[in-house]
C-alpha positions, 0 to 999 in steps of 0.5 A, spaced: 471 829 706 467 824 701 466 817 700 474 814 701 476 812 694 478 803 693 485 805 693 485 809 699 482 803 702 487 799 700 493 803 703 488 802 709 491 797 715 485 795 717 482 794 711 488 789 709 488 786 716 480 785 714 483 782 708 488 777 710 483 774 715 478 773 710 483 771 705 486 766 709 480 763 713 484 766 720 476 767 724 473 760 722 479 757 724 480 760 730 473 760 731 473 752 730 480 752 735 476 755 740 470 751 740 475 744 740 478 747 746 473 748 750 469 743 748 475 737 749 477 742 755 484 739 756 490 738 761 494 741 757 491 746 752 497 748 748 499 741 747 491 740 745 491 746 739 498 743 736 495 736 735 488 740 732 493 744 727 496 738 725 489 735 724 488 740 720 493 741 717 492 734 714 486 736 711 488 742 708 494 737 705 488 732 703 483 738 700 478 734 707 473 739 710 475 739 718 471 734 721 466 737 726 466 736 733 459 733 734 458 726 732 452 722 732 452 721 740 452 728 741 447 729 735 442 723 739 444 726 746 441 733 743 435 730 741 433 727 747 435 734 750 429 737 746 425 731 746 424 733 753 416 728 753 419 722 751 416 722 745 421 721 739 420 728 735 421 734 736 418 740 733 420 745 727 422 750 731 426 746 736 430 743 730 432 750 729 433 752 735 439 745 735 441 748 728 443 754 732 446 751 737 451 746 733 453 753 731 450 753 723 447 759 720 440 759 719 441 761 711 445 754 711 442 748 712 436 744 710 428 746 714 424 739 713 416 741 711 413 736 716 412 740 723 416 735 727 422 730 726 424 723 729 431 722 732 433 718 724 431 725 721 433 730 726 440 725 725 440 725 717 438 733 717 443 735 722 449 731 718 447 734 713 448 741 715 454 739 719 457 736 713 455 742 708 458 747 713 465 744 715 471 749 714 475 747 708 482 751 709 
């Protein structure tokens, strides 16, 4: 019983179940369904996911990444949620831990020098994040 060969692994069903979900992008975009819905948690929920594919459709029609639930309200609300003083800035770490938060991988978005950030920085930085790690279909 030694290491299975690359064709074995081919005729394997699970390796190609694995495959296609990442060939196709299916765990991102289910992912990014999942967090819509419990995020905008609507009435009707079925009638909620067809208008989100249709969204996304156009933005595969369009070669557009899918925008991110948060906009700047969110960004500012999260902000002032670690800027629990009052005093316009948060740290390094709190900066990563919001990153975190917004669901963005730590590889995957830009950690500034300065050891803390005001709300125009944390704003810019987070976009920027958001921006470069938005699903494209």
């Amino acid at each position: 019983w030694g290491p299975m060969s690359s064709e074995s692994n081919r005729a394997d069903p699970r390796v190609q179940a694995q495959q296609y979900l990442e060939d196709k992008k299916v765990l991102p975009l289910l992912e990014n369904l999942s967090t819509a819905l419990m995020y905008h948690k609507p009435d009707n929920p079925r009638l909620f996911l067809i208008e989100e594919l249709k969204r996304y459709q156009e933005c595969d029609t369009y070669k557009t990444p899918v925008p991110s639930i948060f906009d700047e309200t969110d960004l500012a609300t999260m902000f002032s949620m670690f800027d629990i003083r009052g005093a316009g800035r948060i740290t390094r770490e709190q900066y990563k831990q919001a990153m975190r938060d917004l669901g963005i991988p730590a590889d995957a978005y830009h950690v500034p020098k300065e050891p803390a950030l005001d709300v125009e920085s944390f704003m810019r930085y987070a976009q920027e994040a958001m921006s470069q790690n938005a699903l494209m279909l």
